[in-house]
N, CA, C and O atoms as a Tinker XYZ file with bonds, in Angstrom:
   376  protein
     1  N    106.800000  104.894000   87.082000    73     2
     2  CA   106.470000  103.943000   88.126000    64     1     3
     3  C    106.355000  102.559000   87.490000    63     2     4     5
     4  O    105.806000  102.438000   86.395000    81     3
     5  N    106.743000  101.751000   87.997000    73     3     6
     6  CA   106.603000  100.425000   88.096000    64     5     7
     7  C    106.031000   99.460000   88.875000    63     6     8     9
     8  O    106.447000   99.372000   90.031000    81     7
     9  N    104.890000   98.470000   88.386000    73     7    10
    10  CA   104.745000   97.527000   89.678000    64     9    11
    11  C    104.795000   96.089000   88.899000    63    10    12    13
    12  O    105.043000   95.977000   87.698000    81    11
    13  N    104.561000   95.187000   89.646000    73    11    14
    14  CA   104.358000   93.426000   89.208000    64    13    15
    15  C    103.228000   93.693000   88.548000    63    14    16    17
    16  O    102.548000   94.627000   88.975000    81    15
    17  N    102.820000   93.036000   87.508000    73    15    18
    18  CA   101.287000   92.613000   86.955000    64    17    19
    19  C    100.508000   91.998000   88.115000    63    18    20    21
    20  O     99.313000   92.087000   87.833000    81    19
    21  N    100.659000   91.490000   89.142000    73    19    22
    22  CA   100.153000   90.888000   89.771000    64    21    23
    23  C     99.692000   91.871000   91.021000    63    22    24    25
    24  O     99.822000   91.366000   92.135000    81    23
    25  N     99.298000   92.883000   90.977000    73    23    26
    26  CA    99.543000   93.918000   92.119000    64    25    27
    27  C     97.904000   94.700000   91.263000    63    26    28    29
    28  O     97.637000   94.729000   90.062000    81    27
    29  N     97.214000   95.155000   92.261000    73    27    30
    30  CA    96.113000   95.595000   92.404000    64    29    31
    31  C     95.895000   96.976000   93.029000    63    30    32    33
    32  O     96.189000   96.946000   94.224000    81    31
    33  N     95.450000   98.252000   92.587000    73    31    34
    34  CA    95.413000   99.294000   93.525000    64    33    35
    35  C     94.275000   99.676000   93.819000    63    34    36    37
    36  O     93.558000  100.362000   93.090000    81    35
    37  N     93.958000   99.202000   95.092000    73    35    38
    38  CA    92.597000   99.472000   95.540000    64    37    39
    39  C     92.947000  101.481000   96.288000    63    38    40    41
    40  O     92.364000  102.029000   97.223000    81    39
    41  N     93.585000  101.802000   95.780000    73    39    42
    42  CA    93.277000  103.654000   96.424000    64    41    43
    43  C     94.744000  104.081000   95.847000    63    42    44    45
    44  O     95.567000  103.241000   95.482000    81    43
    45  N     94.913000  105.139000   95.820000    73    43    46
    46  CA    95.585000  106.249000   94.950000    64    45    47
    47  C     97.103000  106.122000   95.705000    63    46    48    49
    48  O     97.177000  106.667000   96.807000    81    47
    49  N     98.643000  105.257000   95.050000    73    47    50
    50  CA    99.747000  105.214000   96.061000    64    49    51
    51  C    100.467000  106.437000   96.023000    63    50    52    53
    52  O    101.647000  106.508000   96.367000    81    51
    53  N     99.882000  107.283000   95.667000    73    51    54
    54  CA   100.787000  108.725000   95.398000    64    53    55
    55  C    100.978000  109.574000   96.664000    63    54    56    57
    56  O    102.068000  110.080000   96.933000    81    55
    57  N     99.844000  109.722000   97.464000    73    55    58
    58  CA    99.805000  109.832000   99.179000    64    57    59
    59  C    101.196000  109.186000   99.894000    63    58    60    61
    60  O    101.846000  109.720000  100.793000    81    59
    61  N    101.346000  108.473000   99.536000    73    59    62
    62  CA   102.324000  107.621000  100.478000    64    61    63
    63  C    103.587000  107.569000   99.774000    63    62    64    65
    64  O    104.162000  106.490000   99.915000    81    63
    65  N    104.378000  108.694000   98.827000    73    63    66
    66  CA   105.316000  108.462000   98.022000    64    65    67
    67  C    105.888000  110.262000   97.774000    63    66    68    69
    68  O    106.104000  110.924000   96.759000    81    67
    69  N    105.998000  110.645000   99.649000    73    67    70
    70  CA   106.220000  111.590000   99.842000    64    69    71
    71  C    107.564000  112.673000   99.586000    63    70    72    73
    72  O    108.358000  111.906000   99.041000    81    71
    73  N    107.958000  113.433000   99.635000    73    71    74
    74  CA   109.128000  114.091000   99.766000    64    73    75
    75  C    109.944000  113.816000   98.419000    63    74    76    77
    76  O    109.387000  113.262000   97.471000    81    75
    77  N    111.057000  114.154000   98.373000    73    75    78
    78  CA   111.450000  114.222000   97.186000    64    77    79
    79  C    113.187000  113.298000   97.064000    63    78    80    81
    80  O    114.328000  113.702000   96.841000    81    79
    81  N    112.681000  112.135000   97.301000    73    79    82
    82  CA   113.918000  110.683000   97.251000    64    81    83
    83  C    113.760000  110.897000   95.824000    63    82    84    85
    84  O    112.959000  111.597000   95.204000    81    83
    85  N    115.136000  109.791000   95.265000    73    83    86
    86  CA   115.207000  110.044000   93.869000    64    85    87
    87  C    114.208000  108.652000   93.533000    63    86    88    89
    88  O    113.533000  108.978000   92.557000    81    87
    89  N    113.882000  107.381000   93.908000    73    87    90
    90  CA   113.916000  106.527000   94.493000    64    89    91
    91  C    112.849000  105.842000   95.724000    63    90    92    93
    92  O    113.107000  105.740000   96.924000    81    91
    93  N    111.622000  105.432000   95.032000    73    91    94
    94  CA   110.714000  104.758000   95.683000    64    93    95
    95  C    110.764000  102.982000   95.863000    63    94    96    97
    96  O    110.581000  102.337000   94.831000    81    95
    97  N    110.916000  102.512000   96.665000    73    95    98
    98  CA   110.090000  100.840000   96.431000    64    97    99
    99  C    109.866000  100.383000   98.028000    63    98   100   101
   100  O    110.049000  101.098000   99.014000    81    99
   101  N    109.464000   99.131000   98.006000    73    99   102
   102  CA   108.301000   98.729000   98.970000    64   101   103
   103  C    109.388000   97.968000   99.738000    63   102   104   105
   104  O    110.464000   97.617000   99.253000    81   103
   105  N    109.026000   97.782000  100.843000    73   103   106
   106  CA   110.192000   97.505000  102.191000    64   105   107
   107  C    109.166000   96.287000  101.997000    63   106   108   109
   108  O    107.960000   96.519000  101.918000    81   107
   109  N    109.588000   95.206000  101.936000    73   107   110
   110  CA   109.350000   94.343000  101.821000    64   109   111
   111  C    108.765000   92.629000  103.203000    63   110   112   113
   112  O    108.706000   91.407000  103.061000    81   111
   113  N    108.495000   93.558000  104.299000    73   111   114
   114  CA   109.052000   92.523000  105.776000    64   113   115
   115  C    107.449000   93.198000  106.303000    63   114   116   117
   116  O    106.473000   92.508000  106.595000    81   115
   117  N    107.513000   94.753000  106.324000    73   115   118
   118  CA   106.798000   95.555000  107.169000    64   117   119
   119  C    105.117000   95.673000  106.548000    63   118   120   121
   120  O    104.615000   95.782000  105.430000    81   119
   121  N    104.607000   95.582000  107.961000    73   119   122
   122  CA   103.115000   95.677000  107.477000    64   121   123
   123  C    102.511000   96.699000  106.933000    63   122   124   125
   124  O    103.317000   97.569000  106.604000    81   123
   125  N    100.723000   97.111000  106.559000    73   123   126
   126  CA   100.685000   98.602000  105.675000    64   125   127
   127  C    101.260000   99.496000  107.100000    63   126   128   129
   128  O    101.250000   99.185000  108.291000    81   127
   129  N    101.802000  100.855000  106.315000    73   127   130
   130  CA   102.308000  101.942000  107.386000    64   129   131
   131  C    101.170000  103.131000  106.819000    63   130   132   133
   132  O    100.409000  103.283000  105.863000    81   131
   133  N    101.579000  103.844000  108.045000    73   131   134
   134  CA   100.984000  105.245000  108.066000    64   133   135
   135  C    101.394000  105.778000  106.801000    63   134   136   137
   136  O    102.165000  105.297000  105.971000    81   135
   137  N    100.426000  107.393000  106.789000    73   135   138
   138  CA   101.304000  107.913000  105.703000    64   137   139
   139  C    102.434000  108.784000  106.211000    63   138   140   141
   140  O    103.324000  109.282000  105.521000    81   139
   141  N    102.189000  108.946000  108.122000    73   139   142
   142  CA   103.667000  110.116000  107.860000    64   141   143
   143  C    104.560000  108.468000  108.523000    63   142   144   145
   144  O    104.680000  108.537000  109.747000    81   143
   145  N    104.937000  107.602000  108.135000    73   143   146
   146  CA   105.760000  107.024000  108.410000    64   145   147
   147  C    107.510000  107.496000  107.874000    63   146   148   149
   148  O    107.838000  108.333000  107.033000    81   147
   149  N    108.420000  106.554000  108.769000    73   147   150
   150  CA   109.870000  107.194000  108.470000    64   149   151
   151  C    110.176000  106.885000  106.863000    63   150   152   153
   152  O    109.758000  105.830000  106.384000    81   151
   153  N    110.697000  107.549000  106.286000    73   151   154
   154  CA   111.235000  107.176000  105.043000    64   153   155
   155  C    112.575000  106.036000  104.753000    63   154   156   157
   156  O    112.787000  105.206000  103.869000    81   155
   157  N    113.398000  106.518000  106.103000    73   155   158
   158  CA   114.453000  105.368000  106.085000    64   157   159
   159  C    114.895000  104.143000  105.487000    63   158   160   161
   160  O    114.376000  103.419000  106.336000    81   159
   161  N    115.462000  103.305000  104.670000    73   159   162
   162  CA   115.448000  102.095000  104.533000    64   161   163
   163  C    115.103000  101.010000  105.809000    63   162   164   165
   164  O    115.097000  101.594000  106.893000    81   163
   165  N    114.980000  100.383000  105.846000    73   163   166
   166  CA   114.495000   98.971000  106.321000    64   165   167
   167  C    114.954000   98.654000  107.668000    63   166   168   169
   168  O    115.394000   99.692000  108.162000    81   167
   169  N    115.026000   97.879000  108.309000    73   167   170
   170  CA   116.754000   97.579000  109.322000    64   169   171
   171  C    116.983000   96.303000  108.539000    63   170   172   173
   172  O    116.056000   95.593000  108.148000    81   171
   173  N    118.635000   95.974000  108.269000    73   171   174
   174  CA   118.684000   94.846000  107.845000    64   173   175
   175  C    118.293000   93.126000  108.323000    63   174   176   177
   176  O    118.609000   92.797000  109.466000    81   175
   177  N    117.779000   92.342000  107.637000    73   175   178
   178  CA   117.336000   91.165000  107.627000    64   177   179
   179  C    118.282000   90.273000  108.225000    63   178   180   181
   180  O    119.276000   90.691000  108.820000    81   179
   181  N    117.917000   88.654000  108.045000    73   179   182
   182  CA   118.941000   87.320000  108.528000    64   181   183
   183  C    120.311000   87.544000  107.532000    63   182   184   185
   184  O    121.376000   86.947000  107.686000    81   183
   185  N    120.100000   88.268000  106.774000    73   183   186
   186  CA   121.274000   88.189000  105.944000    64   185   187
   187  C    121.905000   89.391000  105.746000    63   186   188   189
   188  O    122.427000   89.650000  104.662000    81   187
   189  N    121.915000   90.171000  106.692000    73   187   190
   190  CA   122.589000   91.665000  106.580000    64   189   191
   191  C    121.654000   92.697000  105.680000    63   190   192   193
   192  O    122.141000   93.742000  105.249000    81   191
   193  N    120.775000   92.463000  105.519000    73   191   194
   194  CA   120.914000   93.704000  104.415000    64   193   195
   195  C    119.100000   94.127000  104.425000    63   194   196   197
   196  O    118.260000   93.480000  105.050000    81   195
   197  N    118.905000   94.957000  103.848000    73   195   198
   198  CA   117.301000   95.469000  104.135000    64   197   199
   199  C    116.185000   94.773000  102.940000    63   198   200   201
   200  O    116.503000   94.981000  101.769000    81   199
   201  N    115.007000   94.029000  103.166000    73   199   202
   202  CA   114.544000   93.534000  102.247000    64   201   203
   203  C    113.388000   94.348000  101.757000    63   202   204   205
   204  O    112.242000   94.610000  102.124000    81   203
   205  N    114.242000   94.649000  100.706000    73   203   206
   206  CA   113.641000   96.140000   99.425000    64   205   207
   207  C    113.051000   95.011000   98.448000    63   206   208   209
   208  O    113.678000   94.096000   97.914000    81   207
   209  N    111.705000   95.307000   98.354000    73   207   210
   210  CA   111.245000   94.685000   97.431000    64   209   211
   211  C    110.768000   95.054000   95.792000    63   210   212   213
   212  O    109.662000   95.572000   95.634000    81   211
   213  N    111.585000   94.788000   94.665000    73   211   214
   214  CA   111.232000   94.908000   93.058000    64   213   215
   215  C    109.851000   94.575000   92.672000    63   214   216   217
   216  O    109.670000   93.957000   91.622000    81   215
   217  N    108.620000   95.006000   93.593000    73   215   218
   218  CA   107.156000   95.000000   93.163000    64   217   219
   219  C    106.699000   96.082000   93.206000    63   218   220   221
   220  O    105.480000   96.166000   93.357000    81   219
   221  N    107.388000   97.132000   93.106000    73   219   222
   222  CA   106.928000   98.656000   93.129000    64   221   223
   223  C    108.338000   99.455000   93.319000    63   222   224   225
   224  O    109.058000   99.559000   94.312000    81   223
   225  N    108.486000  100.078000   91.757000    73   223   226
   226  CA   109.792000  101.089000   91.824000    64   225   227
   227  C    108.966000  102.312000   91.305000    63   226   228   229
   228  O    108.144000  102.304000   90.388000    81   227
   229  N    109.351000  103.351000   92.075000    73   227   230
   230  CA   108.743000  105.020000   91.494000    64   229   231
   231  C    110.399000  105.569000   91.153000    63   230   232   233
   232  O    111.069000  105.374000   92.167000    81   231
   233  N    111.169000  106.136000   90.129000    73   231   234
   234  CA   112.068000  106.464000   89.837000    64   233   235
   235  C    111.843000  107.760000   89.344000    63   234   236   237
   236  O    110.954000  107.943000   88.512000    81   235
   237  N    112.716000  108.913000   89.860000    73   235   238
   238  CA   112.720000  110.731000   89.491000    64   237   239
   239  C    113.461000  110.286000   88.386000    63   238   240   241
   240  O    113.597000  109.088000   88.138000    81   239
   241  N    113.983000  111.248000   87.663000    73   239   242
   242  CA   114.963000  111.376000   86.418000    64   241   243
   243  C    116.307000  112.240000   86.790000    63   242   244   245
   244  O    116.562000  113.335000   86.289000    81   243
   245  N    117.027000  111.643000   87.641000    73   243   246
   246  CA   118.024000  111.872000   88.241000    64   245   247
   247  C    118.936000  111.208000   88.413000    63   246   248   249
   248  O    118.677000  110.006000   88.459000    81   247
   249  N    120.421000  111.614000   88.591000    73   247   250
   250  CA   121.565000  111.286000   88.287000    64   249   251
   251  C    121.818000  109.766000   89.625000    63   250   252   253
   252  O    122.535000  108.788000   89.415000    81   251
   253  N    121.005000  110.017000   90.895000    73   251   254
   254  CA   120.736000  109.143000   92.000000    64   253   255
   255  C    120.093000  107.977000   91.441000    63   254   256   257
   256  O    120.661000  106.888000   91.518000    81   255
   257  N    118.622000  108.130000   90.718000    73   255   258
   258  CA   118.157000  107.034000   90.426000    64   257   259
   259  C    118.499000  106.373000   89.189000    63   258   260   261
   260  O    117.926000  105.320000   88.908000    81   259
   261  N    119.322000  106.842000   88.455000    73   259   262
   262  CA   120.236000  106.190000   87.354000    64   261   263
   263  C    121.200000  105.123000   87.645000    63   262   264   265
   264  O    121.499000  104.118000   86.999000    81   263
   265  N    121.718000  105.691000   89.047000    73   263   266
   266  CA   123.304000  104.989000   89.800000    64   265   267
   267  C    122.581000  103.458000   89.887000    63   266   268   269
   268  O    122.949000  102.324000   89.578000    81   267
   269  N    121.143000  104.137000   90.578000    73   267   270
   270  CA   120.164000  102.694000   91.336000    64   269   271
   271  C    120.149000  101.550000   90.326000    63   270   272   273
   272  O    120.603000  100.419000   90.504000    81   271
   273  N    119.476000  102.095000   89.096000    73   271   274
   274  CA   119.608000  101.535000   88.310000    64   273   275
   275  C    120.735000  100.956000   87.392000    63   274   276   277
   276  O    120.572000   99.893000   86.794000    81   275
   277  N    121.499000  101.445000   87.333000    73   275   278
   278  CA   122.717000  101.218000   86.462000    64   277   279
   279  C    123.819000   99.712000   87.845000    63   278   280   281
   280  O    124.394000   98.644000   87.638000    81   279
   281  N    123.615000  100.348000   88.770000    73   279   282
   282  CA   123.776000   99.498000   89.724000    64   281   283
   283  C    123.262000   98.144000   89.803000    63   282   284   285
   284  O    123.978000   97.159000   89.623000    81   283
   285  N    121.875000   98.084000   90.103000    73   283   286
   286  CA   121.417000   96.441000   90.165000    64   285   287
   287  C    121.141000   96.027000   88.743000    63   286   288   289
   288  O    120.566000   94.959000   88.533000    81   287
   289  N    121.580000   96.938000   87.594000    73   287   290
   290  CA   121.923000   95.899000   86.446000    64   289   291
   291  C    123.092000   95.407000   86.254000    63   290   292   293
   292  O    123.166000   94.209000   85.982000    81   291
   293  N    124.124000   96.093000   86.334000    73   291   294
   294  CA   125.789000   95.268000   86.897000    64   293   295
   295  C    125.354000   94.226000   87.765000    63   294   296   297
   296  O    125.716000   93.147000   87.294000    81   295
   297  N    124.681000   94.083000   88.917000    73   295   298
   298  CA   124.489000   93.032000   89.904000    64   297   299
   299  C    123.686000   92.029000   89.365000    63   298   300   301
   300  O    123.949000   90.849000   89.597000    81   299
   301  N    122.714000   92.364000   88.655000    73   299   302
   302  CA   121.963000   90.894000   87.797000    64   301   303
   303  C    123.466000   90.498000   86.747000    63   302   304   305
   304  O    124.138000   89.590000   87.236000    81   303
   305  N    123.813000   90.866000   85.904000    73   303   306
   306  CA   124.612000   90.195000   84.983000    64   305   307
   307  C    126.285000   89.886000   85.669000    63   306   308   309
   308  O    127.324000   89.826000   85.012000    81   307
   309  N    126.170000   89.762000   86.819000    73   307   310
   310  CA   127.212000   88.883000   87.625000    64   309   311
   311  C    126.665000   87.685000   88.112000    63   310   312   313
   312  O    127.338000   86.778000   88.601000    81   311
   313  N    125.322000   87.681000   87.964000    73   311   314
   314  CA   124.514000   86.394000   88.881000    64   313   315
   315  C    124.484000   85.305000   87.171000    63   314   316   317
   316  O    124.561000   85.332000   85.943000    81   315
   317  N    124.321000   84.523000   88.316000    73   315   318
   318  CA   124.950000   83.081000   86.934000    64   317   319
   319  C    123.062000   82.753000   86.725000    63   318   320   321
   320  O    122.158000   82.609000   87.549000    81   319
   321  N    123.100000   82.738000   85.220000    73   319   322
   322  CA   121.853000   82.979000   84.758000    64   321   323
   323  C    121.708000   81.085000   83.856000    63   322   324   325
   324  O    122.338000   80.676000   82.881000    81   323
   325  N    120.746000   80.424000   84.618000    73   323   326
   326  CA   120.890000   79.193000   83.897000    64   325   327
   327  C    119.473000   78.478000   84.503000    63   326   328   329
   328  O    118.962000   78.681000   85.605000    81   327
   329  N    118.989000   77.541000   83.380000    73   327   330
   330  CA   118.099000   76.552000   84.306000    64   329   331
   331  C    118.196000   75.684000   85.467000    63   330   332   333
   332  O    117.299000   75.097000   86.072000    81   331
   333  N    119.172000   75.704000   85.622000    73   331   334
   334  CA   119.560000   74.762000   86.720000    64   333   335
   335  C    119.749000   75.864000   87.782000    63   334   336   337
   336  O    119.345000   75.499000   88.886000    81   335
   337  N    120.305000   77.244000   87.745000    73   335   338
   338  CA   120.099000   78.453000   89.005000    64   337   339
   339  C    119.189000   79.299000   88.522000    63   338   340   341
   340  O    119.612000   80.321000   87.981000    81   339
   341  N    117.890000   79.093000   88.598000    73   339   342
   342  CA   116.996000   79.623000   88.529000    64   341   343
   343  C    117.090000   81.767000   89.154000    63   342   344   345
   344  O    116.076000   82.280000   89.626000    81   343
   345  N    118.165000   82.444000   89.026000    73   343   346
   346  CA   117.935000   83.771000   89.331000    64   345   347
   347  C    117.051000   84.397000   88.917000    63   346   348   349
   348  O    116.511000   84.191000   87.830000    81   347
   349  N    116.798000   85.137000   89.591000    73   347   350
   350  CA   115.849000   86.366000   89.733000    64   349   351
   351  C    116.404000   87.948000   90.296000    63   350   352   353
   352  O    117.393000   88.204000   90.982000    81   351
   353  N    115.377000   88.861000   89.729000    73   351   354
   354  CA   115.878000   90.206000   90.371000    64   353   355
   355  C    116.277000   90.877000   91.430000    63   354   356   357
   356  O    117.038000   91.808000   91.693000    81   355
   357  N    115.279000   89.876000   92.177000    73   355   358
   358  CA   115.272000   90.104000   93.990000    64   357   359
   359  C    116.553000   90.573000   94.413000    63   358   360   361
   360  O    116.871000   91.716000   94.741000    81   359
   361  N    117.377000   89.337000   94.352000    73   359   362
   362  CA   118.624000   89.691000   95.452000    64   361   363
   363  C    119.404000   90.627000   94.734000    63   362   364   365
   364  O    120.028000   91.267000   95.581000    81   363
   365  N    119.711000   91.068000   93.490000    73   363   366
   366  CA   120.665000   91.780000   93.126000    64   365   367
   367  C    120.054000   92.904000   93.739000    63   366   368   369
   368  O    120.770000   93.336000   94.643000    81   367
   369  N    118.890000   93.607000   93.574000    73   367   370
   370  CA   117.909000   94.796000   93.920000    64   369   371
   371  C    118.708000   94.654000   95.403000    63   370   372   373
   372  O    119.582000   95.496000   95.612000    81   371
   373  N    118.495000   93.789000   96.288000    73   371   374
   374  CA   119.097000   94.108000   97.746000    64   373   375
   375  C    120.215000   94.050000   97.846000    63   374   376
   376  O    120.751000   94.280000   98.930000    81   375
């Protein structure tokens, strides 16, 4: 598991990190949910796409959450990395 340094756990997130996805992180738009909430991704945002947020990744050891990963690291090292374009993880992750 992974979270931001900046992230605090006031109660146990293991409750809410149900069933067996290869592949946990935080929908990023939606307020706190239940615990039997849908598992689904997101509906997509102003910009097509679902805003998955890189402040909480739970990853199995599986051939799925490898792709995930192996995936939005190809997508960061296509993004033009400079002081003047300040990138970040965010958008490749979405």
């Amino acid at each position: 598991m992974y979270n931001d340094v900046d992230m605090v756990w006031l109660a146990d997130p293991f409750p809410y990190l149900q069933g067996s996805h290869d592949v946990y992180f935080t929908d990023d738009i939606a307020a706190v949910k239940p615990l039997n909430h849908s598992h689904d991704l997101p509906p997509p945002g102003k910009k097509g796409r679902p805003y998955i947020c890189s402040c909480l990744i739970l990853l199995h050891p599986t051939s799925g959450a490898k792709l995930v990963m192996k995936k939005w690291i190809e997508e960061l090292q296509s993004q033009p990395w400079s002081k003047a374009k300040k990138s970040n993880d965010q958008p490749g992750f979405n």
